[in-house]
Structures are given as C-alpha cells and as structure tokens.
matplotlib code that plots the C-alpha trace (Angstrom):
import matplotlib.pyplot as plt

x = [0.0, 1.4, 1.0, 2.4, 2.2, 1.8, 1.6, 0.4, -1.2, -4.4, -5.5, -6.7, -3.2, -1.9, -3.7, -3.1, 0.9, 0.2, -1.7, 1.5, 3.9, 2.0, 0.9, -2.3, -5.9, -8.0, -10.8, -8.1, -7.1, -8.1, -7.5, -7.0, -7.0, -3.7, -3.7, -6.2, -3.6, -3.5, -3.4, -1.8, -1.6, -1.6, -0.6, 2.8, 2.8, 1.4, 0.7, 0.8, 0.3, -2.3, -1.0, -2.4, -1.9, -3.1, -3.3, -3.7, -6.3, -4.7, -6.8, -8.2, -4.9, -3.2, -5.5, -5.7, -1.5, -1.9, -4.0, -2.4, 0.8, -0.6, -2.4, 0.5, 2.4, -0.1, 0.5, 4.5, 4.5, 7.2, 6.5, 7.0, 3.9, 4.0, 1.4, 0.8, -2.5, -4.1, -7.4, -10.7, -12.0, -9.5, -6.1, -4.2, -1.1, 1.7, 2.8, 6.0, 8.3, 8.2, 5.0, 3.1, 1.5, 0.2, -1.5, -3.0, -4.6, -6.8, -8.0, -7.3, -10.0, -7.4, -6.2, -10.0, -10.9, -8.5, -9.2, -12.5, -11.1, -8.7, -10.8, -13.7, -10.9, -10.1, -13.3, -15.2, -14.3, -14.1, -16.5, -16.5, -16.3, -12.5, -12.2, -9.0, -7.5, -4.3, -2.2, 0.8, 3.2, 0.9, -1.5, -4.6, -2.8, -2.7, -6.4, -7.6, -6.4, -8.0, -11.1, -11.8, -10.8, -13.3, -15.8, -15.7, -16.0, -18.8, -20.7, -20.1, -21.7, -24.8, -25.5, -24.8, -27.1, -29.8, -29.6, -27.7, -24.8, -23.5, -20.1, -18.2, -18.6, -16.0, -15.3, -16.4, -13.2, -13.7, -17.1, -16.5, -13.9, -16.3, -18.8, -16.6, -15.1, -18.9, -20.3, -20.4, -21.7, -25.6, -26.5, -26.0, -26.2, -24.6, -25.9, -24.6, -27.0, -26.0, -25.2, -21.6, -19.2, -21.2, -22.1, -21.7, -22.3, -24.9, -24.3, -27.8, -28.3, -31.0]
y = [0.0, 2.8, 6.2, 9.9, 13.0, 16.3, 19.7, 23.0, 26.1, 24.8, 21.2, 21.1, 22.2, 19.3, 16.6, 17.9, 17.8, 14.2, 12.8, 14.1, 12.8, 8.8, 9.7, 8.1, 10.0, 11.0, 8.0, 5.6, 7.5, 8.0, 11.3, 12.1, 16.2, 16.3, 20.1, 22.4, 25.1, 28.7, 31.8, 34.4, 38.3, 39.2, 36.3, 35.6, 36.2, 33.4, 31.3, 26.9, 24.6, 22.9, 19.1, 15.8, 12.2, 10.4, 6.4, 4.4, 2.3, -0.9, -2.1, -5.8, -7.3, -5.9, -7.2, -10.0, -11.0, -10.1, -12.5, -15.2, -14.8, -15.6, -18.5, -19.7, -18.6, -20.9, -23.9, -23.5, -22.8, -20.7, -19.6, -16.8, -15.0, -12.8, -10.4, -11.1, -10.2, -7.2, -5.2, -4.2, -7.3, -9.6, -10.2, -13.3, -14.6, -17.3, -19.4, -21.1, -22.6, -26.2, -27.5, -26.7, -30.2, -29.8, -26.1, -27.4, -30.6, -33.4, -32.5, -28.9, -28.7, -26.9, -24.3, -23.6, -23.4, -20.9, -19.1, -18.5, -17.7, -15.3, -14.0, -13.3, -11.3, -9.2, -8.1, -7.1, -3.3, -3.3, -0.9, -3.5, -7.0, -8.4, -12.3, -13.6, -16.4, -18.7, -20.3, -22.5, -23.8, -22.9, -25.4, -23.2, -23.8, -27.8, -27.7, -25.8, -28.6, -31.5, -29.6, -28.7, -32.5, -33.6, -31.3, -33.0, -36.4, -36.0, -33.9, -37.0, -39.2, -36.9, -37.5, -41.1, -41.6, -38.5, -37.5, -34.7, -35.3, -33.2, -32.2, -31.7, -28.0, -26.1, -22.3, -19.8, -19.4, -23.3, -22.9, -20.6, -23.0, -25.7, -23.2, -22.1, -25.4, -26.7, -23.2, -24.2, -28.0, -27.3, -30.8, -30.2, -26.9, -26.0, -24.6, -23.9, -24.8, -24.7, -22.4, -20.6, -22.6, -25.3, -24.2, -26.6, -27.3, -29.5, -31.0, -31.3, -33.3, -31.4]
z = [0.0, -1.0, 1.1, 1.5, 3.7, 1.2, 2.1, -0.1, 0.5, 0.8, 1.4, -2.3, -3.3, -0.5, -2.6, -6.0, -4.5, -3.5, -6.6, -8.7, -6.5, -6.2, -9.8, -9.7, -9.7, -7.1, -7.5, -6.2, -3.3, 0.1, 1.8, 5.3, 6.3, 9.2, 8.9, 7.8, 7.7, 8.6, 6.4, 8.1, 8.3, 4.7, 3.9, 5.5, 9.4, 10.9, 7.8, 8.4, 5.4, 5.0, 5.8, 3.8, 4.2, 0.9, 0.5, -2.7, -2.5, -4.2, -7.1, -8.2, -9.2, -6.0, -4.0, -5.8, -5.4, -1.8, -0.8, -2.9, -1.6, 2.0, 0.9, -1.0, 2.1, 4.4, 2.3, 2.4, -1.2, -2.5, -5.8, -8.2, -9.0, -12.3, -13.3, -17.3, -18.2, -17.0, -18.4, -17.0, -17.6, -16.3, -15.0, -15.7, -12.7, -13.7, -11.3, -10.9, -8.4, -6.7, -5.3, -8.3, -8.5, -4.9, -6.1, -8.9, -7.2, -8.6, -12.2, -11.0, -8.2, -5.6, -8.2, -9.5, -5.8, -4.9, -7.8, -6.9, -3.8, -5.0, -7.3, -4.6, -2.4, -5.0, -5.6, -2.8, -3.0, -6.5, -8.3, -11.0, -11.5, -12.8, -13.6, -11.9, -13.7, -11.8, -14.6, -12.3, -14.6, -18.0, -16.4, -18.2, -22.0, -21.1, -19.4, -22.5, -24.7, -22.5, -22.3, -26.3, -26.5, -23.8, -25.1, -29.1, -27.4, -25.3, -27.7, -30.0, -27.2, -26.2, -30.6, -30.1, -26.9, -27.7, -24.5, -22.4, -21.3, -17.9, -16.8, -14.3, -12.8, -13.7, -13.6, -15.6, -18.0, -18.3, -19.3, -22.0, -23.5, -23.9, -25.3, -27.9, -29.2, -29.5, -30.7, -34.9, -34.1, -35.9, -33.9, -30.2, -27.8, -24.8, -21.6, -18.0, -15.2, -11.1, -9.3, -8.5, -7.9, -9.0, -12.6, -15.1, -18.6, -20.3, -23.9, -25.1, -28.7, -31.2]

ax = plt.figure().add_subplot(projection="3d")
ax.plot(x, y, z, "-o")
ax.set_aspect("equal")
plt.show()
C-alpha cells in the first residue's frame, strides 16, 4: 500500500501535490486532512500549510497478489507470481516454483478453488467486477487442450445416446472453452445450469 504525507497552501493544493507525487488519480485514493492550515496576516505572518496524508487504495490485481501470496504462504509454497494479463476485464497470474502439483490438485480442483477464492478477495471493493484467472506452470494452455478434447468427445456421445450429457462444474473461464469449441456444431447446444461454484455445462443433442 502505497501512502504519502503532502503539504500545499491549501489542502486542495496538498492533494493535487500528493496525486503528482504517487501519480495516480484522485478515484483511487483515500485522503485524510492532518492540517487544515492557517493563512496568516496578509498572507505571511502566521501562515501553516495545510498538511495531507493520501493512501492508494490498491486495485483488483493488487488485491488479488496479496491475498495469494498468504495463501501460497499458508500452504509453504514458495512460488513466483508474475502479473501477465491485466485489463478491465480480467487479470491473468503465472505461477512457478516447486510444489506446483500440490497447487493445482486433482484435475485442477485446488487451483479452481483458490481461484475463486482469490478472485472473490479481490473483488469485494471493486466498483467492477475483474475475472481472476491462476495459470501454475501454463496449467490453463494444457487444461484448454484437455477440455476442447473432452468437449468434441462427449458432444459425439450426447449424438450417439440422444440424450444430455452433464459435466463436471467447472469455472467460468472453463465454461467458456467448452462453449466455444462446440459453438459451430448445428447438432448439439450447450448450456450452463448450477449455481456458482457449481455451474456446469450441459451438452444437449438437437
């Protein structure tokens, strides 16, 4: 968290001092008035600045690594955690060090876990929802292989059978993989059904 003391003039002066100095704008600040200050006798005898403290409030992907690196922390994981994707949408983290097999978990259910996690940490002062997405070790890359894979071969059996077929739940960036790779099939449709973090997709024949 990132924090300074400015003075100016006038307290507005004090904050415009500290936004230039943190370079950042005043929506992502929070300002705390030390000092009013003190005009004096025409102006000089007497006079006190007016005195500032101004904090950064950090945004999603700050809060976001924060909490990570004390759960990784918790779980005596030491890992190197790289910002790589980053836009009002989403933000994207690799993952690397030892361990890695232990984070991800069984078919990925601890890293999709803390994920949600993670994700629901770094959200709940946000003015606006940001998808946080955990990739240890490009695990995402491999698990988007496995699930356009998985996705063609059940989509085959829900035709064979003519019936739905149900998944596993996965998370919502899972989701939208299977949508996609079974988007142009004319014989089959996809919907998610449950609820969070329980949503999973249905592969219904037409």
């Amino acid at each position: 968290m990132r924090e300074i003391t400015a003075t100016g003039q006038t307290v507005e002066e004090a904050v415009e001092s500290a936004l230039a100095q943190l370079n950042t704008t005043r929506d992502r600040i929070d300002i705390s008035i030390v000092d009013e200050g003190k005009r004096g006798l025409l102006g000089l005898f007497g006079s006190r600045p007016a005195i500032v403290k101004v904090i950064v409030k950090p945004d999603v992907a700050e809060r976001a690594l924060d909490f990570l690196r004390n759960v990784l922390s918790n779980m005596d994981i030491e890992a190197n955690i790289e910002v790589v994707k980053e836009n009002e949408r989403q933000v994207m983290f690799n993952i690397s060090g030892e361990k890695m097999g232990l984070l991800i978990g069984k078919r990925g259910q601890t890293i999709n876990s803390l994920q949600y996690l993670t994700q629901l940490a770094a959200n709940r002062h946000s003015e606006r929802y940001v998808t946080v997405i955990l990739n240890p070790e490009n695990y995402r890359e491999r698990r988007a292989q496995t699930l356009i894979q998985l996705a063609e071969r059940l989509a085959a059996k829900a035709n064979q059978l003519k019936r739905p077929v149900q998944l596993e739940p996965m998370p919502n960036y899972e989701r939208k993989i299977i949508h996609t790779a079974l988007s142009e099939q004319k014989n089959i449709k996809t919907a998610s059904e449950g609820e969070e973090p329980n949503r999973y997709i249905v592969i219904k024949p037409l």
